[in-house]
PDB file of N, CA, C and O in Angstrom:
ATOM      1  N   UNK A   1     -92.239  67.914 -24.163  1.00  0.00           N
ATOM      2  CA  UNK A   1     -91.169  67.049 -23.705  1.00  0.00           C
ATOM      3  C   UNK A   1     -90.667  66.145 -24.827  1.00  0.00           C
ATOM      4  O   UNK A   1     -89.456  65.961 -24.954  1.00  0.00           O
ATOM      5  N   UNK A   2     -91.653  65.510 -25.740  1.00  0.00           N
ATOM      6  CA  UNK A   2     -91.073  64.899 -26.689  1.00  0.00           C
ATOM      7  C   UNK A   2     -90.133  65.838 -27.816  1.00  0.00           C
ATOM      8  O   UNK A   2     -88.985  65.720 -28.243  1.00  0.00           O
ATOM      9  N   UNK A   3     -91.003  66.611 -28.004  1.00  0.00           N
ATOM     10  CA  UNK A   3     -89.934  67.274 -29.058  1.00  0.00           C
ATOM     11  C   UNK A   3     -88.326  67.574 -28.621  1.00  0.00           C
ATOM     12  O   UNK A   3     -87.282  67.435 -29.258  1.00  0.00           O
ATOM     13  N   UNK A   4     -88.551  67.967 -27.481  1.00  0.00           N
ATOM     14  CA  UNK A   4     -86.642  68.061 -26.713  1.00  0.00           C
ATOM     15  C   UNK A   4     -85.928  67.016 -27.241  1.00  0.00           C
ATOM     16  O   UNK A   4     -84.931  66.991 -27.962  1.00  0.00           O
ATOM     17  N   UNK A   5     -86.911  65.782 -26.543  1.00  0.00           N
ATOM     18  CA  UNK A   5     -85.835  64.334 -26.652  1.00  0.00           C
ATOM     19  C   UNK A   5     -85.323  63.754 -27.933  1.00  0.00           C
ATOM     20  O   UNK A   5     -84.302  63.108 -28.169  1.00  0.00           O
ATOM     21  N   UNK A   6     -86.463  64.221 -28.821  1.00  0.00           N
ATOM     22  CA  UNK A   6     -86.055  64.008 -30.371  1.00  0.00           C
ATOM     23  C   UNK A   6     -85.516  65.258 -30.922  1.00  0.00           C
ATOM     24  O   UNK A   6     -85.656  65.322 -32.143  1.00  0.00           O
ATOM     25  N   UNK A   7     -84.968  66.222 -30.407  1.00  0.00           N
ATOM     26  CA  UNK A   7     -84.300  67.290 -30.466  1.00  0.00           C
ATOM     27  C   UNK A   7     -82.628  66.797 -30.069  1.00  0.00           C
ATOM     28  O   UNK A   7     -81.648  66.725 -30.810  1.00  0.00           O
ATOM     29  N   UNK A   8     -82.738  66.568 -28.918  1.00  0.00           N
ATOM     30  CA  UNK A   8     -81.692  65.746 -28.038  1.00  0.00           C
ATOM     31  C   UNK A   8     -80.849  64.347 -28.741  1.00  0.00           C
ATOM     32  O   UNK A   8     -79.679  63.986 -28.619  1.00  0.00           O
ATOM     33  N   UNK A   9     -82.090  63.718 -29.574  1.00  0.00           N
ATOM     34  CA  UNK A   9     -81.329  62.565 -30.054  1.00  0.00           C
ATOM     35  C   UNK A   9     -81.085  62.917 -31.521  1.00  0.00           C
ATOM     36  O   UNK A   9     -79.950  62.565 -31.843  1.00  0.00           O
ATOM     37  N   UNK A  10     -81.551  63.314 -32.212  1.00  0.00           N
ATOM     38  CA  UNK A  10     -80.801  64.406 -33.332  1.00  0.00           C
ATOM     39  C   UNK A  10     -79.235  64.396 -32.872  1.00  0.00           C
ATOM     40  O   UNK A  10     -78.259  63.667 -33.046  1.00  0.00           O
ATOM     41  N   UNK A  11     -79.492  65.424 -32.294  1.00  0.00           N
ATOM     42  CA  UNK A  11     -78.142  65.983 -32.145  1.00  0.00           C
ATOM     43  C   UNK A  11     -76.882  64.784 -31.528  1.00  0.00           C
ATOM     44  O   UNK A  11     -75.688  65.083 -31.538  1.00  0.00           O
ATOM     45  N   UNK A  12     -77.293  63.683 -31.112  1.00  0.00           N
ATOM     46  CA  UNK A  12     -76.987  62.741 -30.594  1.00  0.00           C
ATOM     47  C   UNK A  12     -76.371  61.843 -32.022  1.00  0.00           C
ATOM     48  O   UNK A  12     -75.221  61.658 -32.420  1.00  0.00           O
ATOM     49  N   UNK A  13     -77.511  61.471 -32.472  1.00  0.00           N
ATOM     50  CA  UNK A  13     -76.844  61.350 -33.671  1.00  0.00           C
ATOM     51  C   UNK A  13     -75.688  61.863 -34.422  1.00  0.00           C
ATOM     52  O   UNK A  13     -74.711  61.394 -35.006  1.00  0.00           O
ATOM     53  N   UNK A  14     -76.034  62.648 -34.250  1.00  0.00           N
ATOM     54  CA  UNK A  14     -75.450  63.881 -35.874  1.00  0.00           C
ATOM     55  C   UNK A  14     -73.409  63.501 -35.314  1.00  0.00           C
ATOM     56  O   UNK A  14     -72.512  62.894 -35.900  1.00  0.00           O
ATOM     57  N   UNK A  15     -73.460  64.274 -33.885  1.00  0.00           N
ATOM     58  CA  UNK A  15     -72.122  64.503 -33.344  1.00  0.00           C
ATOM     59  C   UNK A  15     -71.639  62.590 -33.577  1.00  0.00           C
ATOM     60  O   UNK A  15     -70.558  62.405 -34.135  1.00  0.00           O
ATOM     61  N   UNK A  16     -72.272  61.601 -33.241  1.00  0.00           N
ATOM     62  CA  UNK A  16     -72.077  60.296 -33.787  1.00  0.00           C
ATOM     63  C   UNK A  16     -71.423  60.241 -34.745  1.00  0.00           C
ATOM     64  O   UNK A  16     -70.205  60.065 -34.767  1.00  0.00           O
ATOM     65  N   UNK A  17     -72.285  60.412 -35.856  1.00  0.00           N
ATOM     66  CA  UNK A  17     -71.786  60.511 -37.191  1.00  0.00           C
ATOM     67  C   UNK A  17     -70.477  61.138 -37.391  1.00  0.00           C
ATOM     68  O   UNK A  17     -69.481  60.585 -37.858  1.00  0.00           O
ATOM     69  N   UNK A  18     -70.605  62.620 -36.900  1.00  0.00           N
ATOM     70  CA  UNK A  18     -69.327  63.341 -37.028  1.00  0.00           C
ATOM     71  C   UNK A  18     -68.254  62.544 -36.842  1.00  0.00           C
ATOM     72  O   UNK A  18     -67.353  62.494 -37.680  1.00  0.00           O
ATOM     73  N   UNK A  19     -68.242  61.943 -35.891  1.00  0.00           N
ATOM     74  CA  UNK A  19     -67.390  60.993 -35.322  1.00  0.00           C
ATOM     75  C   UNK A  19     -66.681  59.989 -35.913  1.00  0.00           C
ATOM     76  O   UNK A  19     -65.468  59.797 -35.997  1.00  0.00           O
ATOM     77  N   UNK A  20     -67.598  59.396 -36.297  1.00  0.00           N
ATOM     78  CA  UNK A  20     -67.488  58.125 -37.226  1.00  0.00           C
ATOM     79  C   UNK A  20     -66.852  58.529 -38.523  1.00  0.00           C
ATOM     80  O   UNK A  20     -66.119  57.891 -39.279  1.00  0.00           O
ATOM     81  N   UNK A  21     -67.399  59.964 -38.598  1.00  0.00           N
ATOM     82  CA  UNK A  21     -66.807  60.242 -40.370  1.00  0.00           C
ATOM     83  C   UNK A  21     -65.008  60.579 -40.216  1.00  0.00           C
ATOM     84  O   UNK A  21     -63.970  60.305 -40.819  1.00  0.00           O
ATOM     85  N   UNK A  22     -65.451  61.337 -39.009  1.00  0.00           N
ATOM     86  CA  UNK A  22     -64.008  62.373 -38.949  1.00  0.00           C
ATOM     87  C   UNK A  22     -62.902  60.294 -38.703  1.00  0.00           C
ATOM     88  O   UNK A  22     -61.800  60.098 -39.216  1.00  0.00           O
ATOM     89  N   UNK A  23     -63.188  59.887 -38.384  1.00  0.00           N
ATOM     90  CA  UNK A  23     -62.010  58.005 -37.848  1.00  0.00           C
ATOM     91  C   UNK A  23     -62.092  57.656 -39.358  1.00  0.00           C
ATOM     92  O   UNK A  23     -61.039  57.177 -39.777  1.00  0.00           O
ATOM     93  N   UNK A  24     -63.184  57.789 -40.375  1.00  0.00           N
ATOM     94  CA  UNK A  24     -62.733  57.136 -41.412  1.00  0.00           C
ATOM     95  C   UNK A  24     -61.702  57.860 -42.441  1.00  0.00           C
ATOM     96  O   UNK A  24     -60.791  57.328 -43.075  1.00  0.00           O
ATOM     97  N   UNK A  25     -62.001  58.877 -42.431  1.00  0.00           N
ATOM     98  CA  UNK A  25     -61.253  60.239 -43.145  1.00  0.00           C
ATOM     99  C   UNK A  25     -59.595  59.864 -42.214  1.00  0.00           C
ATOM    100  O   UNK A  25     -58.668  60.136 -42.977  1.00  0.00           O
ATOM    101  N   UNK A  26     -59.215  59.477 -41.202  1.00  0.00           N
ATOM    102  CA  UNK A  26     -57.959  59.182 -40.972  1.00  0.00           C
ATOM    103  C   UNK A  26     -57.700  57.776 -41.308  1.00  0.00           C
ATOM    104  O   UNK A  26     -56.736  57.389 -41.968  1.00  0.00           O
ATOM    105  N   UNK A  27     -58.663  57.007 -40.790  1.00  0.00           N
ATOM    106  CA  UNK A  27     -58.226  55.533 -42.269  1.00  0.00           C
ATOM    107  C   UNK A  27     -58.179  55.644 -43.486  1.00  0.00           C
ATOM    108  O   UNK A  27     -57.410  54.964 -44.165  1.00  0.00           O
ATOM    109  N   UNK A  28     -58.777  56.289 -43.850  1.00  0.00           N
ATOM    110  CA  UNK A  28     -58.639  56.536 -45.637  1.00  0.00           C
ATOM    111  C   UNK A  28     -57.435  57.159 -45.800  1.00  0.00           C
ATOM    112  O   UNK A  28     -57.059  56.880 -46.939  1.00  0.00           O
ATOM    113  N   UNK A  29     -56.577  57.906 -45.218  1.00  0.00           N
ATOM    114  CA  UNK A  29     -55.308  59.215 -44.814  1.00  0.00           C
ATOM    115  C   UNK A  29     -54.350  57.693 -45.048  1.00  0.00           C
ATOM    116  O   UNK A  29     -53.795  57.636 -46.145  1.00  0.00           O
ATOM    117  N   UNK A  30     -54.174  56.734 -44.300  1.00  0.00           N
ATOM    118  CA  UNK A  30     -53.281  56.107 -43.373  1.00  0.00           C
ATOM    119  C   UNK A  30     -53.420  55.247 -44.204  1.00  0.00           C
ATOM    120  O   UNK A  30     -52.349  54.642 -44.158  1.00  0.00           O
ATOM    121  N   UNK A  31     -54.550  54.393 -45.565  1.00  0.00           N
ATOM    122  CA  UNK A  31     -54.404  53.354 -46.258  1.00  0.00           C
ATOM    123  C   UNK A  31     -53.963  54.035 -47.530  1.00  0.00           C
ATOM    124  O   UNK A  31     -53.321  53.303 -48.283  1.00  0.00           O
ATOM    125  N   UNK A  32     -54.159  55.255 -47.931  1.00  0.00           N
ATOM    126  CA  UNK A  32     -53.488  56.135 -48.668  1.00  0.00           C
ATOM    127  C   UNK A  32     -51.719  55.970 -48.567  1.00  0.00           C
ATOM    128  O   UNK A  32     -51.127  55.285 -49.402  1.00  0.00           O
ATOM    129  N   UNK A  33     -51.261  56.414 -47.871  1.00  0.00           N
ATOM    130  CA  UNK A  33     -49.891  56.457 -47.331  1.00  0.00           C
ATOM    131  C   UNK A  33     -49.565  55.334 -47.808  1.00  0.00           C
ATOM    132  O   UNK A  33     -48.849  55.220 -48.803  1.00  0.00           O
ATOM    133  N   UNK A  34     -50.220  54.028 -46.931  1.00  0.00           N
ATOM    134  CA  UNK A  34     -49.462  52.681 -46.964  1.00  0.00           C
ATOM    135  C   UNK A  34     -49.669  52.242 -48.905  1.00  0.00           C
ATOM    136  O   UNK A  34     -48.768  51.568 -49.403  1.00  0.00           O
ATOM    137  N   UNK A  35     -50.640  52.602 -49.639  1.00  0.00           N
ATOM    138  CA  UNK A  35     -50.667  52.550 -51.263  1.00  0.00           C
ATOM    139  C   UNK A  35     -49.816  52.937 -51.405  1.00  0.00           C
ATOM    140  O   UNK A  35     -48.967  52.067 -51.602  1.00  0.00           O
ATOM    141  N   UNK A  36     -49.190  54.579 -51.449  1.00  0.00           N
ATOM    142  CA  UNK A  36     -48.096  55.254 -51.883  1.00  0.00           C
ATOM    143  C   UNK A  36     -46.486  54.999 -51.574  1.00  0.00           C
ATOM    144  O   UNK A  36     -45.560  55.270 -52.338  1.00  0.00           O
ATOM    145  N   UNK A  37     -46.397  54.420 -50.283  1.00  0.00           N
ATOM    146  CA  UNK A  37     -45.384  53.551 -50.108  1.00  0.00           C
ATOM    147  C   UNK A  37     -45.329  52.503 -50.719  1.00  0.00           C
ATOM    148  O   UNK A  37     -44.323  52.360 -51.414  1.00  0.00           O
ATOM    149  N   UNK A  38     -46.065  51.694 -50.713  1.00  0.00           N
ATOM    150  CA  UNK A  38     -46.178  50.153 -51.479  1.00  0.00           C
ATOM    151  C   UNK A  38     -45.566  50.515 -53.120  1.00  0.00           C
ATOM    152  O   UNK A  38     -44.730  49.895 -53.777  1.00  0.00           O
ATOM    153  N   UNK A  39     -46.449  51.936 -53.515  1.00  0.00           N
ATOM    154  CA  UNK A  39     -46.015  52.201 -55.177  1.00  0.00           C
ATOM    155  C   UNK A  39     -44.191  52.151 -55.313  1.00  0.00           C
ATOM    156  O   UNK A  39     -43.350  51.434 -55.857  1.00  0.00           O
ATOM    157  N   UNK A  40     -44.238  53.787 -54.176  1.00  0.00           N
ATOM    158  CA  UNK A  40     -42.541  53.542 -54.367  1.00  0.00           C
ATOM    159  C   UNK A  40     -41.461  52.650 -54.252  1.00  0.00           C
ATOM    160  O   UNK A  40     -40.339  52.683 -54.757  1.00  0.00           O
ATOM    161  N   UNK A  41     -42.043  51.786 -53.437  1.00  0.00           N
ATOM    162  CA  UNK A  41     -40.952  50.642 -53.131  1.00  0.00           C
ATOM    163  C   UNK A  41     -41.052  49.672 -53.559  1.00  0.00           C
ATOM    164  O   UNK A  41     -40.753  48.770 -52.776  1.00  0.00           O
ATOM    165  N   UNK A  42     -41.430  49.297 -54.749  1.00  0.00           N
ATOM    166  CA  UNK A  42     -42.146  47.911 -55.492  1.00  0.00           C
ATOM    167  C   UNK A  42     -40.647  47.507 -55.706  1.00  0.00           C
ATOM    168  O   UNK A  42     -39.602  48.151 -55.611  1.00  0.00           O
ATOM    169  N   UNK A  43     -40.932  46.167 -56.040  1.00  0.00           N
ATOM    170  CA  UNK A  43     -39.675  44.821 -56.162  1.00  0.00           C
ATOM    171  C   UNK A  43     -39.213  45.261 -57.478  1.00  0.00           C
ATOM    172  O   UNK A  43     -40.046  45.484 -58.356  1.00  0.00           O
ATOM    173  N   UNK A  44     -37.719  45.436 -57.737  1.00  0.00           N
ATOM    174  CA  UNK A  44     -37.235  45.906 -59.029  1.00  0.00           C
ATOM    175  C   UNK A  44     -37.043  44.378 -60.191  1.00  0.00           C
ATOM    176  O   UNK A  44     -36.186  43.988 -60.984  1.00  0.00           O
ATOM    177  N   UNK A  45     -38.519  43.842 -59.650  1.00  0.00           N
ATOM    178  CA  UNK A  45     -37.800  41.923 -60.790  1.00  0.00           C
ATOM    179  C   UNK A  45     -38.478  42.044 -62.041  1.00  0.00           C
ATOM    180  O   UNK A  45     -38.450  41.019 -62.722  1.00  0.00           O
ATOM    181  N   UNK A  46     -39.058  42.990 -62.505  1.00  0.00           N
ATOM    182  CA  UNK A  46     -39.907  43.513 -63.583  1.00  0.00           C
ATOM    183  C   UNK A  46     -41.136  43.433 -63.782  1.00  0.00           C
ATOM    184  O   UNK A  46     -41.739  43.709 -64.819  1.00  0.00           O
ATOM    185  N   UNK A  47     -41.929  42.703 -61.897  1.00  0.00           N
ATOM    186  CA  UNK A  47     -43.304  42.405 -62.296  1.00  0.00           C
ATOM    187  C   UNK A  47     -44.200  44.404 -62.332  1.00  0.00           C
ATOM    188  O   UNK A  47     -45.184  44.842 -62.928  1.00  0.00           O
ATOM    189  N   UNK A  48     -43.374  44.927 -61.550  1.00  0.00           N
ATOM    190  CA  UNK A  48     -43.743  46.471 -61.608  1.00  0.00           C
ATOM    191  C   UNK A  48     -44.940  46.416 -60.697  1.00  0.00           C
ATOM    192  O   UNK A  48     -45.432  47.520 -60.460  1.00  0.00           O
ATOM    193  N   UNK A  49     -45.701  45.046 -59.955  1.00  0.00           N
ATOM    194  CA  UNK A  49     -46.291  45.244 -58.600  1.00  0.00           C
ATOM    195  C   UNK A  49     -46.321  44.944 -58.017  1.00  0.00           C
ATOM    196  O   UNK A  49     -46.478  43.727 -58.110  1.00  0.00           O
ATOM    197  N   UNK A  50     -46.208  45.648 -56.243  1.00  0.00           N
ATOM    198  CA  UNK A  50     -46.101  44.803 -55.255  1.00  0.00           C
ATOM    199  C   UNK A  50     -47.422  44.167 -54.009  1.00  0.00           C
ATOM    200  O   UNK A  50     -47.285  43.591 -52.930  1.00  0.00           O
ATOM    201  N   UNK A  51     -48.273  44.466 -54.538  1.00  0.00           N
ATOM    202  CA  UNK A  51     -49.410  44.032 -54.198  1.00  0.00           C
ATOM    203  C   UNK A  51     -49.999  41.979 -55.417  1.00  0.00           C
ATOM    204  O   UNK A  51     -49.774  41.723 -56.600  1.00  0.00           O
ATOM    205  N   UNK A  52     -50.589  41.256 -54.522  1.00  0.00           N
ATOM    206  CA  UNK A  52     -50.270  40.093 -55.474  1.00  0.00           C
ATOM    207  C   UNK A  52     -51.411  40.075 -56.145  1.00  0.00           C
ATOM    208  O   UNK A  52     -51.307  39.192 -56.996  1.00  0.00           O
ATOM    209  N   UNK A  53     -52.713  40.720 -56.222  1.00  0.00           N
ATOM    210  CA  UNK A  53     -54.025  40.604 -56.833  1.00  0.00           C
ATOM    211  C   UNK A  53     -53.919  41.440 -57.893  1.00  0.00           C
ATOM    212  O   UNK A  53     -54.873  41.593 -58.656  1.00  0.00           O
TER     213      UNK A  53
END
């Protein structure tokens, strides 16, 4: 019986993880984008960035 449940929570885990990985892989997608927009559309006053740090 134990081995199932730690069989069971394995897999419990794992699909977790999957989870978690597959939401960051579309934040990383979506803060990507918003960089690449930010590049193209920077302020033409000659500082050449539009981010302030």
């Amino acid at each position: 019986m134990v081995p199932l449940l730690l069989v069971l929570l394995l897999v419990l885990l794992l699909f977790g993880a999957g989870f978690a990985v597959k939401i960051l892989w579309w934040v990383a997608i979506a803060i990507l984008i918003l960089w690449l927009i930010g590049f193209v559309a920077r302020p033409k006053d000659g500082s050449g960035r539009w981010y302030r740090w």
